[in-house]
C-alpha positions as CSV (number, residue, x, y, z in Angstrom):
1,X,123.0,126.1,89.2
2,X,122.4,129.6,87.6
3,X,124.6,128.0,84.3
4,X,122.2,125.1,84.4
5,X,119.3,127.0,84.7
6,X,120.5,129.6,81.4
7,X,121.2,126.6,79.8
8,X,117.8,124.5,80.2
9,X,116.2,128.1,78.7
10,X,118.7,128.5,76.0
11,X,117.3,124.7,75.2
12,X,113.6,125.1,75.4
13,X,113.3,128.2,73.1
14,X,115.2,129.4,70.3
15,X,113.8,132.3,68.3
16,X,115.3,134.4,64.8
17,X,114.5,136.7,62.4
18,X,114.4,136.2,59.3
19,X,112.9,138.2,56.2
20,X,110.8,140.2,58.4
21,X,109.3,137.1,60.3
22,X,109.9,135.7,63.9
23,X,110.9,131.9,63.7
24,X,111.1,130.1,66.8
25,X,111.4,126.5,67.7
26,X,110.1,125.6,71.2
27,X,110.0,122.8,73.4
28,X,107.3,121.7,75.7
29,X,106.5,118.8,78.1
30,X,103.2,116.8,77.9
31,X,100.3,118.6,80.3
32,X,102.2,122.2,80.1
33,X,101.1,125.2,78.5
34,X,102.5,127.0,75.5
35,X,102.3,130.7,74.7
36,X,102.1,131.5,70.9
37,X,103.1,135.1,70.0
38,X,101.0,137.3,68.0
39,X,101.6,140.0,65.2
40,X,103.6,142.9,66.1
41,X,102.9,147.0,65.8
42,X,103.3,146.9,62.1
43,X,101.6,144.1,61.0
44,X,98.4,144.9,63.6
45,X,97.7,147.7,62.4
46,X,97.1,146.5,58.7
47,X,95.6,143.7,59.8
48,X,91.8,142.6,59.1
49,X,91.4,138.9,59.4
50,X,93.7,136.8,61.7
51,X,94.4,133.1,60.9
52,X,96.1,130.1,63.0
53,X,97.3,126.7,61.1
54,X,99.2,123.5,62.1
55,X,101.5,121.7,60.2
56,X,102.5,118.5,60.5
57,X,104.7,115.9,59.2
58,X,108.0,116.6,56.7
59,X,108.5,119.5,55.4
60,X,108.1,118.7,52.0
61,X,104.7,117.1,52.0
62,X,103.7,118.7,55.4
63,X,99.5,118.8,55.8
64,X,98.0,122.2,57.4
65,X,94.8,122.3,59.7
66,X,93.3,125.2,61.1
67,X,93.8,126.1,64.9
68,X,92.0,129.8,65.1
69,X,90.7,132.8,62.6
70,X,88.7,135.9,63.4
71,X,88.1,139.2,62.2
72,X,89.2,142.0,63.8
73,X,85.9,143.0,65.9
74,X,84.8,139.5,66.4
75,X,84.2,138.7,69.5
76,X,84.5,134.9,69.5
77,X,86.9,133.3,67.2
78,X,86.1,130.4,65.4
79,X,88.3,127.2,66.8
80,X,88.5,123.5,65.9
81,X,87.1,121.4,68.0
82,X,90.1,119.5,69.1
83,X,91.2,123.1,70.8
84,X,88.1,124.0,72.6
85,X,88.6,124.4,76.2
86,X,92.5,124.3,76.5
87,X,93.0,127.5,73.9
88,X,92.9,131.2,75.7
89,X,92.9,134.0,72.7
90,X,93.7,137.9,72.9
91,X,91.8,139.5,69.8
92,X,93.6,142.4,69.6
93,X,97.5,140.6,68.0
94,X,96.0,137.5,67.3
95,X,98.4,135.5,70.3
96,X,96.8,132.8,72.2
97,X,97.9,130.0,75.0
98,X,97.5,126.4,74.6
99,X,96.8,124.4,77.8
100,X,97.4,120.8,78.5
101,X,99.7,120.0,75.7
102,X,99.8,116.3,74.2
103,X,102.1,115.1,71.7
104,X,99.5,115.5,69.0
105,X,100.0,119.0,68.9
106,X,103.9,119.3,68.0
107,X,104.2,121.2,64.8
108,X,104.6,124.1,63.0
109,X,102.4,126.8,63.9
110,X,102.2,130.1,61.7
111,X,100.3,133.4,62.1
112,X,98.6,135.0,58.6
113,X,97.2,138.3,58.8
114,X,94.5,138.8,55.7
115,X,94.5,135.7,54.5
116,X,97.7,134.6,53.7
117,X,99.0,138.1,52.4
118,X,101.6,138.5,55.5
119,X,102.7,135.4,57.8
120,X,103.3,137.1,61.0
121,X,104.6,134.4,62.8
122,X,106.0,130.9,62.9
123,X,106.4,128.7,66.2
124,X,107.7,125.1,66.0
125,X,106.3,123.4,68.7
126,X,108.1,120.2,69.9
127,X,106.9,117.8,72.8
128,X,109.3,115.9,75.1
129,X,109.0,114.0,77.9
130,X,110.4,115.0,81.3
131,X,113.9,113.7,82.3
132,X,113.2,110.7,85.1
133,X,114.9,107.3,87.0
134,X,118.6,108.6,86.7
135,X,121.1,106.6,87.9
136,X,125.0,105.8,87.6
137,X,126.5,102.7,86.6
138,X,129.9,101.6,87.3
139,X,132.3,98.7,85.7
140,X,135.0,98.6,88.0
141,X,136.6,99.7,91.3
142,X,140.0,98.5,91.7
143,X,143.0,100.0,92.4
144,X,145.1,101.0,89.0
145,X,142.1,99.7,86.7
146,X,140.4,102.1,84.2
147,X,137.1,103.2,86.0
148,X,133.9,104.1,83.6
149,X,130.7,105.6,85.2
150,X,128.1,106.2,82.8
151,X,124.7,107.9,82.9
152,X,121.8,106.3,82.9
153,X,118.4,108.7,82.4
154,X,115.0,107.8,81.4
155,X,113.8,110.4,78.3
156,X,115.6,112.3,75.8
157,X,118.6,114.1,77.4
158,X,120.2,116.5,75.3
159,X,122.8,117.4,78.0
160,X,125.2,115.7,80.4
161,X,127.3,117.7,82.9
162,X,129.4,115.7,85.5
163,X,130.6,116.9,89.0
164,X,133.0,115.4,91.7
165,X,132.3,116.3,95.2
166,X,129.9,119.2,94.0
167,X,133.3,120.6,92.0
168,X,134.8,120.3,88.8
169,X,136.0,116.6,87.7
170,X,139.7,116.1,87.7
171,X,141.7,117.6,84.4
172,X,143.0,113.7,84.0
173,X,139.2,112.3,83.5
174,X,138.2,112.2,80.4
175,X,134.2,112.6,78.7
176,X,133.0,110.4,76.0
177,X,130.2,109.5,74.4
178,X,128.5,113.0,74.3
179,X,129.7,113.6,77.7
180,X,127.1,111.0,79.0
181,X,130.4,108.6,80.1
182,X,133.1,109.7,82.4
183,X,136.4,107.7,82.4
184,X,139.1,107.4,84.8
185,X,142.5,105.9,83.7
186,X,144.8,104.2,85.8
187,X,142.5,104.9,89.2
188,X,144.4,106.0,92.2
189,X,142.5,106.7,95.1
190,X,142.4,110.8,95.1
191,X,139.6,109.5,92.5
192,X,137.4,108.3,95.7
193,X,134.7,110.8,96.5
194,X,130.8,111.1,94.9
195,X,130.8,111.8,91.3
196,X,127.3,113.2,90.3
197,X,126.2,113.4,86.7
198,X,123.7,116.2,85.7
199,X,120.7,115.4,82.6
200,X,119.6,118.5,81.2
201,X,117.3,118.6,78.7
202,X,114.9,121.7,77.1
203,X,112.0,120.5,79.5
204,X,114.0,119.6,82.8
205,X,116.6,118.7,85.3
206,X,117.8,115.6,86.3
207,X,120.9,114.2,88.5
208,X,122.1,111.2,89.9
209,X,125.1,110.9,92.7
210,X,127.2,107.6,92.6
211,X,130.2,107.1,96.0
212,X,133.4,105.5,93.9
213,X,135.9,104.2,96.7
214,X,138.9,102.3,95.6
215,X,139.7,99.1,96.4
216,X,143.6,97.7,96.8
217,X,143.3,94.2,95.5
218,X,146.7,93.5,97.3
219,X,145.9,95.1,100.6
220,X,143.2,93.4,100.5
221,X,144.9,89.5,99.7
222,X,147.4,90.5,102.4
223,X,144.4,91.3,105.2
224,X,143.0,87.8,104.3
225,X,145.9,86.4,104.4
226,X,146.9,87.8,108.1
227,X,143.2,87.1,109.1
228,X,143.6,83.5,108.0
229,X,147.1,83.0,109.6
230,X,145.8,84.6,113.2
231,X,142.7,82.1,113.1
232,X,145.5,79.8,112.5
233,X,147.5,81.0,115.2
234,X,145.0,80.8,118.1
235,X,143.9,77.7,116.8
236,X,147.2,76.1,117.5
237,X,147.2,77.6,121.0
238,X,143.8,75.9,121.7
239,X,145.0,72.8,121.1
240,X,148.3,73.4,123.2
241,X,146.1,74.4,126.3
242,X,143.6,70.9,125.6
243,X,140.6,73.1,124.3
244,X,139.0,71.7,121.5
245,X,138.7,74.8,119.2
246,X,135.1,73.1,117.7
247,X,133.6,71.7,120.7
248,X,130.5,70.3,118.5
249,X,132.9,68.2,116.7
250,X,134.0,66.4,120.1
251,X,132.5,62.5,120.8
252,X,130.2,62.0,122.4
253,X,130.9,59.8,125.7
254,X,128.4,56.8,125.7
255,X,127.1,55.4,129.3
256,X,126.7,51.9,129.6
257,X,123.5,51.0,131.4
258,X,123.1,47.4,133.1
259,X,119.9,46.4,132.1
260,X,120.1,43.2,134.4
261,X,119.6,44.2,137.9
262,X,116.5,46.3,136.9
263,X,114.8,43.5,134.9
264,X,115.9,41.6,138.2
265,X,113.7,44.1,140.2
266,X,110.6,44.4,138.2
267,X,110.5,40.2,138.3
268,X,110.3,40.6,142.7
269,X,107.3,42.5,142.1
């Protein structure tokens, strides 16, 4: 669990220096919040005017809009209007929150201190949707058969990890398909037991358990075939002792009635 849970944070925020600026590329879900980092000791203290643009689109022909700008002292920034309400500033390094994120607001956020002079800061921004409705499907359960259980997850996983009886999987099954497929060769069944396949992705958690038991096609022929030869069996010994094994199926013994004498009757009254 603590693996998983170093793992989902390694997902949902990578961060790097380079040439003297802070890059990070973050990942949010819709309706969370988002903390963007502001300038550090040596850019503060030089700095007059703080600005906040958005771009979006390709890199190459990516179009900026303005999220924030102030001068030191001021005491309200000036924000664009789709940001008012859900945008929480802190003067003093220029870093602000951003509440109830949509998918509109995945970009590339930078931080320019005097008006372009020094870029302080640059945030990527991606939204994803929570991981939901996982579930595992299966293709076959048979006794020496190759056995596939795949993953099924609603979202974007970026993740699978699979578990057998809440331990490891066995060194003989095999992942495929970017771990999101586990395959069994040549079942046997040690394989029986609940296999449980872990979505991770930058946002969330998901898993789904699925109970593999394997079946012996022969075994199984062979108990029909005794279950069909005692029905047999006591059927015969019915009909030794007289007893008709399917009583419905016995006729009906028909009473004649003699219609004459009462027809004889009803005339002497």
């Amino acid at each position: 669990m603590h693996c998983l849970f170093r793992l989902s944070v390694a997902l949902s925020c990578f961060a790097q220096v380079l040439n003297g600026q802070v890059k990070m590329e973050v990942y949010r879900a819709p309706g969370s919040s988002m903390f963007f980092p502001g300038a550090f000791d040596d850019h503060r203290d030089q700095a007059e005017f703080f600005q906040w643009k958005v771009f979006s689109g390709n890199p190459g022909n990516a179009t900026g809009m303005g999220v924030l700008q102030y001068r030191k002292g001021d005491i309200r920034p000036s924000l664009m209007k789709k940001y008012r309400g859900r945008l929480d500033v802190f003067p003093p390094n220029g870093s602000f929150v951003l509440h109830n994120l949509t998918f509109s607001d995945a970009g590339l956020y930078t931080l320019s201190i005097n008006l372009r002079k020094i870029v302080a800061q640059n945030v990527r921004l991606k939204i994803i949707d929570e991981l939901t409705k996982a579930s595992i499907l299966s293709n076959s359960s048979s006794l020496g058969s190759t056995t596939a259980l795949t993953c099924d997850v609603s979202g974007e996983p970026h993740w699978y990890q699979w578990q057998k009886d809440g331990g490891e999987i066995s060194p003989h099954h095999r992942l495929i398909n970017g771990n999101r497929s586990l395959i069994i060769p040549n079942t046997t069944k040690d394989d029986n037991g609940m296999y449980t396949c872990i979505s991770i992705n930058p946002v969330s958690t998901t898993r789904a358990n699925y109970t593999l038991t394997i079946s012996d096609k022969k075994e199984d022929r062979n108990s029909c075939i005794r279950s069909s030869n005692q029905m047999q069996g006591d059927t015969e010994a019915q009909n030794q002792n007289g007893i008709n094994p399917n009583p419905e199926s016995e006729p009906l013994q028909l009473t004649r009635v003699d219609t004459t004498a009462v027809n004889s009757d009803q005339s002497n009254v």
